[in-house]
C-alpha positions as CSV (number, residue, x, y, z in Angstrom):
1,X,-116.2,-8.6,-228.9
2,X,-118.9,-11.2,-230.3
3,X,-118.2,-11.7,-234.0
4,X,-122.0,-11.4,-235.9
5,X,-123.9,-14.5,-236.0
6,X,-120.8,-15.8,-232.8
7,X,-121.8,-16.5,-229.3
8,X,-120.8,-13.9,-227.1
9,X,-117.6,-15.7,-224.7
10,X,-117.6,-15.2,-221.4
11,X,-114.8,-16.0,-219.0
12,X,-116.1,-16.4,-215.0
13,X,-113.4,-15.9,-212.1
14,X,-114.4,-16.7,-209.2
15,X,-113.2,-19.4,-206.1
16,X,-116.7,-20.9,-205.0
17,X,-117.0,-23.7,-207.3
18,X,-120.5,-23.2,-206.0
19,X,-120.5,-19.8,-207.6
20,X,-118.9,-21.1,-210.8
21,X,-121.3,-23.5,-211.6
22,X,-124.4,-21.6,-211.1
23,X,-123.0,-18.7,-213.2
24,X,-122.4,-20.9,-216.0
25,X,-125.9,-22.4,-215.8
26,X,-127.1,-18.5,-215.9
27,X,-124.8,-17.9,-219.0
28,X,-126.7,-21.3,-220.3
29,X,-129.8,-20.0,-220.1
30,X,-129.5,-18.0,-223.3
31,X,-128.2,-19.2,-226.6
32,X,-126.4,-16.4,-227.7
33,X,-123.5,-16.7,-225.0
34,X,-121.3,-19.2,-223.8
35,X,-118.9,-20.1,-221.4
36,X,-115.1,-20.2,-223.1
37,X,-113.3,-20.5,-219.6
38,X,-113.3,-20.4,-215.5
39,X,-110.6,-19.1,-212.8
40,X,-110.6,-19.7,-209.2
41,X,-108.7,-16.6,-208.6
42,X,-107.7,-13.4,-210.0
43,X,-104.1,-14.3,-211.0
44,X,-105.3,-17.6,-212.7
45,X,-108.4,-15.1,-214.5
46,X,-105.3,-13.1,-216.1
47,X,-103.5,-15.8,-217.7
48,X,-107.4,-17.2,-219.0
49,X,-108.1,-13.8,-220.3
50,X,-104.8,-14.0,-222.6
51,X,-105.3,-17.5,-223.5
52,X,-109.2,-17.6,-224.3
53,X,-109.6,-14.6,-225.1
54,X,-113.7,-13.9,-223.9
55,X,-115.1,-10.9,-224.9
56,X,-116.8,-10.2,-221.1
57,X,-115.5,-10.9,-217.8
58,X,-117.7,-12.2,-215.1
59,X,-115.6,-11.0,-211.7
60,X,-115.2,-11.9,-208.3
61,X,-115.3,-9.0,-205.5
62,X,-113.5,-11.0,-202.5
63,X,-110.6,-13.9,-203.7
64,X,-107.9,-15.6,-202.5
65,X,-104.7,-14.8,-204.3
66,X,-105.7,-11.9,-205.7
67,X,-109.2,-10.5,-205.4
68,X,-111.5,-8.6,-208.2
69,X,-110.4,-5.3,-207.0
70,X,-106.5,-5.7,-207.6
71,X,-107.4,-8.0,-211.0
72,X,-109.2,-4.9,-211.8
73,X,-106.3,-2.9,-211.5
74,X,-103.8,-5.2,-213.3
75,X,-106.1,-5.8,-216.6
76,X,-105.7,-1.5,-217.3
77,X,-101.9,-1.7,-216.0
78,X,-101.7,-4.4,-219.2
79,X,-104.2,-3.0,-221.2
80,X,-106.7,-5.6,-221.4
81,X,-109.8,-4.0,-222.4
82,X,-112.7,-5.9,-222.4
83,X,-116.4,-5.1,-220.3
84,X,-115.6,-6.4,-216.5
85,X,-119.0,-7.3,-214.6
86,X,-118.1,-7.4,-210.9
87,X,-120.2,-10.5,-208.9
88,X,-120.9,-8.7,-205.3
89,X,-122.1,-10.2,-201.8
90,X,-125.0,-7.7,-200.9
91,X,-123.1,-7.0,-197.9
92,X,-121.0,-3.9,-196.3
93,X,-117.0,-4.7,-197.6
94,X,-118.6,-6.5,-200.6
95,X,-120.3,-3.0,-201.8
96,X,-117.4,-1.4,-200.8
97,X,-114.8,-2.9,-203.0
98,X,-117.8,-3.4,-205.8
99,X,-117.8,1.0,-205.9
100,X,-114.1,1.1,-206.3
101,X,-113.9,-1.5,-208.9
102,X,-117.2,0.4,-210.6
103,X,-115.1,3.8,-210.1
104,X,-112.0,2.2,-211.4
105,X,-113.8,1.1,-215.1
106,X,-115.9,-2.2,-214.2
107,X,-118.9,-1.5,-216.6
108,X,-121.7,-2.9,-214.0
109,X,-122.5,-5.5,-211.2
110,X,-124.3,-8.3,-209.8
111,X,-125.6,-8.9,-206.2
112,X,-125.0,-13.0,-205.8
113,X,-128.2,-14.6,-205.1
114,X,-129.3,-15.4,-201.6
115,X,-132.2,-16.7,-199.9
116,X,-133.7,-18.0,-203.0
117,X,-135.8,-21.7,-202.1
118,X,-134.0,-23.7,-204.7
119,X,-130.8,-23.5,-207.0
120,X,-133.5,-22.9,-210.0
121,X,-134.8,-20.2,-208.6
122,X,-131.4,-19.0,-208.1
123,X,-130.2,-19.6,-211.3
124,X,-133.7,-17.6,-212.9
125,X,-133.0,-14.6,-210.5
126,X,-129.7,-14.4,-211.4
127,X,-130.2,-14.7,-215.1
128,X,-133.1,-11.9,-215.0
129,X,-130.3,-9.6,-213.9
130,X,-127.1,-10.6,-215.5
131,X,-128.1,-11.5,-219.0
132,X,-129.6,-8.1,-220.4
133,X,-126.6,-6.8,-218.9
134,X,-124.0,-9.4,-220.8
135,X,-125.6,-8.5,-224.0
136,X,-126.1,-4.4,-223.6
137,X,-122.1,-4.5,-223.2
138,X,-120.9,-7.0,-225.7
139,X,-123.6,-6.3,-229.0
140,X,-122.0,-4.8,-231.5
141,X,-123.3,-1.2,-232.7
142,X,-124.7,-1.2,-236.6
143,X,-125.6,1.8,-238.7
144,X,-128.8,0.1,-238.7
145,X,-129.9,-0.9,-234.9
146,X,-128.0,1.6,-232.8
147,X,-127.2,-1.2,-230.9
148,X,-124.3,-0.3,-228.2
149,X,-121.0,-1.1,-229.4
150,X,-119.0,-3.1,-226.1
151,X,-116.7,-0.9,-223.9
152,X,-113.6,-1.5,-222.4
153,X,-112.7,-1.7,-218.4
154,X,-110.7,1.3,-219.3
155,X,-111.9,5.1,-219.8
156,X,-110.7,6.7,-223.1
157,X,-108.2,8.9,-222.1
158,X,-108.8,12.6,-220.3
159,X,-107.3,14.2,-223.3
160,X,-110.7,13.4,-225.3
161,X,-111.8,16.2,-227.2
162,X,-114.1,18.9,-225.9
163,X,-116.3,19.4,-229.3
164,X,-119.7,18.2,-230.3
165,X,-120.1,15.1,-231.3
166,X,-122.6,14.7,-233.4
167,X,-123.2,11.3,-235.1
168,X,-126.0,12.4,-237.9
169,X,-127.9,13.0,-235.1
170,X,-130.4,16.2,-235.3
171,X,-129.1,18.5,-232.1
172,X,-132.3,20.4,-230.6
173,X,-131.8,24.1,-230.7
174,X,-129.9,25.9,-227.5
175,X,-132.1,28.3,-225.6
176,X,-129.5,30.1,-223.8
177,X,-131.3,30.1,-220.3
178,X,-129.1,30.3,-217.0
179,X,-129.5,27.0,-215.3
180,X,-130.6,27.1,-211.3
181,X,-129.9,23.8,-210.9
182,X,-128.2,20.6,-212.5
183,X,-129.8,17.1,-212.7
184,X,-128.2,14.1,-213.9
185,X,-129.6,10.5,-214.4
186,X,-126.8,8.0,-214.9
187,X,-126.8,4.2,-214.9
188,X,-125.0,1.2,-216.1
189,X,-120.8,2.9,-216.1
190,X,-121.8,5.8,-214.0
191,X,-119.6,5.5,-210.8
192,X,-116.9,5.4,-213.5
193,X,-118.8,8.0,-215.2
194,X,-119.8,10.3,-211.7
195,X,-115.6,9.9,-210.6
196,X,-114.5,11.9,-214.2
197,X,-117.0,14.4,-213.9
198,X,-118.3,15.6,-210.6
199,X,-114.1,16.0,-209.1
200,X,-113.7,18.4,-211.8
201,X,-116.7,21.0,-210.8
202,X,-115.1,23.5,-208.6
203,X,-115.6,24.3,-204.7
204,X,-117.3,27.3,-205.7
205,X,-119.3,26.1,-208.2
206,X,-123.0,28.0,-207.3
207,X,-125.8,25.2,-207.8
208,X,-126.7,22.0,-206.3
209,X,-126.2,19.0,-208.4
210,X,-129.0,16.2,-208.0
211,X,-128.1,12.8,-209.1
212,X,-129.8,9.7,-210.0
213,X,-127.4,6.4,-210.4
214,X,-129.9,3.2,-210.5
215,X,-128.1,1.5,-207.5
216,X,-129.9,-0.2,-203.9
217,X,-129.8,1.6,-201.1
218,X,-126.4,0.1,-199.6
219,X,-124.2,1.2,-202.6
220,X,-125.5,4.5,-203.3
221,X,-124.6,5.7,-199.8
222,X,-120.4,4.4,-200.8
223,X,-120.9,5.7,-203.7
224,X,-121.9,9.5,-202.4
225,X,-119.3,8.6,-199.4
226,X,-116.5,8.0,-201.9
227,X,-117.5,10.9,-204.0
228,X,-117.3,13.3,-201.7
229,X,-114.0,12.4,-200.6
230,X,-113.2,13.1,-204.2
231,X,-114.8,16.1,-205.1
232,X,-114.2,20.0,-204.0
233,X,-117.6,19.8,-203.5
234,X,-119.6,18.6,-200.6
235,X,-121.6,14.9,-202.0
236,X,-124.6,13.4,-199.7
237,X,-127.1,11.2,-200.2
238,X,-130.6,12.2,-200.2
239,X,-132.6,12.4,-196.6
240,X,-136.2,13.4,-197.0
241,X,-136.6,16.7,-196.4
242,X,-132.8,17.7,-196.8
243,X,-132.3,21.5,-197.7
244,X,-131.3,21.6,-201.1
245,X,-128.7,24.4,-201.4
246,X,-125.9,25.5,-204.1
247,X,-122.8,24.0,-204.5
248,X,-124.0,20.5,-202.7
249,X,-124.3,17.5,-204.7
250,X,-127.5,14.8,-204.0
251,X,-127.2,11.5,-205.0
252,X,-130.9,9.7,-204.8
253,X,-131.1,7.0,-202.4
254,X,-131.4,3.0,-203.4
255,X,-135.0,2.1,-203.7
256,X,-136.6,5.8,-203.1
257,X,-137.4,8.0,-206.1
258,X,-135.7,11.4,-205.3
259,X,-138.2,14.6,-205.6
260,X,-137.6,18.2,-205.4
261,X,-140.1,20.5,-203.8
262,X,-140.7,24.0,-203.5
263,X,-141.7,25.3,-200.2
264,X,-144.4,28.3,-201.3
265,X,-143.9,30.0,-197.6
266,X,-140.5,30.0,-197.1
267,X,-139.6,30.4,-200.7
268,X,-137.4,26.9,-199.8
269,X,-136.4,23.6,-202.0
270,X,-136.2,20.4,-200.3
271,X,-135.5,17.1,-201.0
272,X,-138.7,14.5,-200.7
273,X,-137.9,10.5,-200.6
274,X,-140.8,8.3,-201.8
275,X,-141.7,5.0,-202.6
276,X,-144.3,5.8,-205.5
277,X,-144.3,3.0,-208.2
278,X,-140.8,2.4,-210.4
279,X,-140.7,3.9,-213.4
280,X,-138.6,2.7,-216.7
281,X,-138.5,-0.4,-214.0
282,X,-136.2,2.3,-211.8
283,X,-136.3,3.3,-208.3
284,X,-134.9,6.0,-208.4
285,X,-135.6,7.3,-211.4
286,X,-134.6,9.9,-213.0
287,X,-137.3,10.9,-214.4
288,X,-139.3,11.5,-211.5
289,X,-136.7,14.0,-210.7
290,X,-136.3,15.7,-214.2
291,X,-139.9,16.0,-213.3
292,X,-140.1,17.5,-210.1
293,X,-137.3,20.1,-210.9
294,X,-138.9,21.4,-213.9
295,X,-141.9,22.2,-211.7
296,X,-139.7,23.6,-209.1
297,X,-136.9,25.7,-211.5
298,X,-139.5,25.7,-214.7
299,X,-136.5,26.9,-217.6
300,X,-133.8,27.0,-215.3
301,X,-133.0,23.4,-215.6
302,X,-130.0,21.5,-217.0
303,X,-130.0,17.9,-217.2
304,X,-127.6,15.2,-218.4
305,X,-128.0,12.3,-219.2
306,X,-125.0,9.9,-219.0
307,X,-124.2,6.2,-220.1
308,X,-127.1,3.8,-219.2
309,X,-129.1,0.9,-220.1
310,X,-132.6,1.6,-220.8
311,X,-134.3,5.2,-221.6
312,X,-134.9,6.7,-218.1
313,X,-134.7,10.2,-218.2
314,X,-136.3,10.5,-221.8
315,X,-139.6,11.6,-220.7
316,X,-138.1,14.2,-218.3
317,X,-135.7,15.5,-221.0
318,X,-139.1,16.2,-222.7
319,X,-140.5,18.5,-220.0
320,X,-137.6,20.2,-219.7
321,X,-136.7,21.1,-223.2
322,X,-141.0,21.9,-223.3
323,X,-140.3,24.2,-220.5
324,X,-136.8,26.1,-222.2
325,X,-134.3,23.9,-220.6
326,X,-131.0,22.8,-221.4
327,X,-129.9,18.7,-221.6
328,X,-126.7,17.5,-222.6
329,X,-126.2,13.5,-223.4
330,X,-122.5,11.6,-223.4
331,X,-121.8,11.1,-226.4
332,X,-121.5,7.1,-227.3
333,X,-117.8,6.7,-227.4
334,X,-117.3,7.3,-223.7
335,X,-120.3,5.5,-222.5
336,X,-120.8,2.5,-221.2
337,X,-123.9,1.3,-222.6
338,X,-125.3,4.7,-224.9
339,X,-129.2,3.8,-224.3
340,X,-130.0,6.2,-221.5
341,X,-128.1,9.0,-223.5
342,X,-128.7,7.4,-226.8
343,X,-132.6,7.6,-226.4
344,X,-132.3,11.5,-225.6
345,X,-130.0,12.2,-228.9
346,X,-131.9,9.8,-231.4
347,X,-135.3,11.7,-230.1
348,X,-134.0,15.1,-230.6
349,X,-133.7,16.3,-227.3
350,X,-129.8,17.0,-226.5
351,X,-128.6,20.4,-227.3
352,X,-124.8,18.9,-226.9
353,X,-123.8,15.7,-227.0
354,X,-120.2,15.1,-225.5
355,X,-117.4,13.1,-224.4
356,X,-117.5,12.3,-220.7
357,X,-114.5,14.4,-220.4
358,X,-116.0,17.1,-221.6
359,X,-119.6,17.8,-219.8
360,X,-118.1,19.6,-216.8
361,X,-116.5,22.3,-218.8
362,X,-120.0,22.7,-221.0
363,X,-121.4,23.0,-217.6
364,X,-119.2,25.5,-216.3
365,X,-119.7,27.5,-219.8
366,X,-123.5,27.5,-219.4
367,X,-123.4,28.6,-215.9
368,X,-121.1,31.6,-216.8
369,X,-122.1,32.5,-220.1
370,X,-123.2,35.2,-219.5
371,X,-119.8,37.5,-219.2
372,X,-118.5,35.3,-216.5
373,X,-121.3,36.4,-214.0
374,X,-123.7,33.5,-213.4
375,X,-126.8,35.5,-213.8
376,X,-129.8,35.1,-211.8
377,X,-128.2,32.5,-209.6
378,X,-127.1,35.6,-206.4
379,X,-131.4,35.5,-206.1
380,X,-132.0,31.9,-206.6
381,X,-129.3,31.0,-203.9
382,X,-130.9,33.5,-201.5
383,X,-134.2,32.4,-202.3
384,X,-133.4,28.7,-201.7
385,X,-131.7,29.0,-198.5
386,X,-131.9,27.2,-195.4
């Protein structure tokens, strides 16, 4: 991690010298990071990582050698622990192996630039994408700023405790109502995030889940397709007007905001894809669906909001706290980068705030509060069929 008042050192592994110098020119662009090393290859990124030292990694998907996945994997065998951005081709195997390595405890990506008329336009794209990413995982957290502290390519350990954790923030008062349906907006660490907590919701579990991860199109398709392979429960991604039914799980589709709909006639919710404007510069965003289910499920909603950069969901977390919902916020140990989840707890919103670990059994607790019988939900189920 940066020292205060030190540049921020970066080590970049990849073979394309091509790709080497253009992501040190993007690391150039801003003063408060340098470049302390380069690999052409996993195995050679290792023995850099020992010697120099960075404080971020900037990885490689596809390498001779030994590629980003399998470097991945041998920095938590050793128990490196230092924030892993993974550089991916926008293409079908380079998503692929970018979702695992995101699964496996890379903190975020990069699409390599293509198409771009000249290398400085390459070098500005780039730059607009990586750079607030660099600094959201390696900038220290003061008592003062709030400022993410950097995480590790590793999860903290699935023996976290399951208590509130509660940072001098002020926790909004519990209502107690029955959720109908779950909602979760998750960015920057949350296919790493998604992979701890959706497995361990049971194959009866008796509401649909509706997720928003800020990914394009291409990757959040792997991402539900690797989820689902994971999970008891069954994981899609969004089609416009797809059924939304109890114990499914949504995840919002790259570049379309994800709505929820009540059909008045049928007494039916479906699933509606649009292209309306970004918002928080997100598309999806997940406030457009904290939004939609609050008008849809009114009280009955319970939202959490996981690691991210930025503050979507913050304005939906309002509504549905207006209306007499519930939200729940990872707490800033386990996440990534706390600004999603931070921006919820520091305006008063989150009734719990939790380690990763321990959000699916808070779920479970408020879906069966009430004497183990999840109350109201027989109805909703009916009344939401296809």
């Amino acid at each position: 991690m940066a020292e205060p008042g030190g540049a921020v050192r970066i080590l970049i592994v990849d073979d394309s010298a091509v790709m080497r110098s253009l992501l040190r020119a993007v690391v150039m662009t801003d003063a408060r990071l340098e470049v302390t090393a380069t690999a052409s290859n996993g195995d050679a990124g290792l023995r850099a990582m020992e010697a120099a030292r960075p404080d971020l990694v900037l990885l490689d998907v596809e390498m001779p050698v030994m590629d980003g996945l399998n470097t991945l994997r041998a920095m938590r065998e050793r128990g490196i622990r230092m924030p892993v951005i993974m550089c991916s081709t926008l293409t079908q195997r380079g998503a692929q192996v970018t979702i695992e390595a995101l699964a496996s405890g890379a903190a975020d990506y990069v699409a390599k630039p293509s198409g771009q008329p000249s290398r400085e336009a390459a070098v500005e794209a780039l730059a607009h994408d990586l750079v607030p990413k660099i600094l959201a995982l390696t900038l220290r957290r003061t008592a003062a700023t709030g400022v993410p502290r950097a995480m590790s390519a590793v999860l903290p350990p699935m023996t976290a405790p399951s208590t509130v954790v509660n940072a001098g923030w002020t926790l909004a008062a519990d209502t107690g109502a029955v959720p109908r349906v779950v909602v979760i907006g998750v960015s920057t660490g949350g296919p790493a995030a998604l992979d701890v907590l959706l497995p361990a919701l049971p194959a009866d579990f008796p509401l649909p889940v509706l997720v928003v991860q800020h990914m394009p199109e291409l990757f959040t398709r792997l991402l539900a397709e690797r989820l689902d392979s994971r999970c008891a429960l069954h994981v899609v991604e969004a089609e416009d007007g797809m059924p939304v039914e109890s114990g499914h799980v949504y995840v919002a589709k790259g570049n379309w905001h994800m709505e929820v709909h009540a059909e008045a006639r049928q007494g039916r919710m479906r699933m509606r894809l649009t292209q309306g404007p970004p918002e928080n510069h997100c598309r999806p965003s997940a406030d457009v669906l904290f939004r939609t289910a609050v008008e849809c499920c009114g009280n009955a909603v319970l939202g959490l909001v996981l690691t991210g950069m930025g503050a979507d969901g913050l304005a939906g977390c309002r509504l549905i706290r207006a209306r007499g919902g519930s939200v729940v916020a990872q707490d800033q140990a386990t996440s990534a980068v706390w600004g999603m989840p931070g921006a919820v707890t520091q305006a008063g919103l989150a009734q719990k705030v939790l380690p990763l670990q321990a959000i699916a059994g808070e779920v479970m607790q408020r879906v069966h509060r009430h004497g183990g019988e999840v109350r109201g939900i027989e109805p909703v189920r009916q009344k939401w069929a296809v």
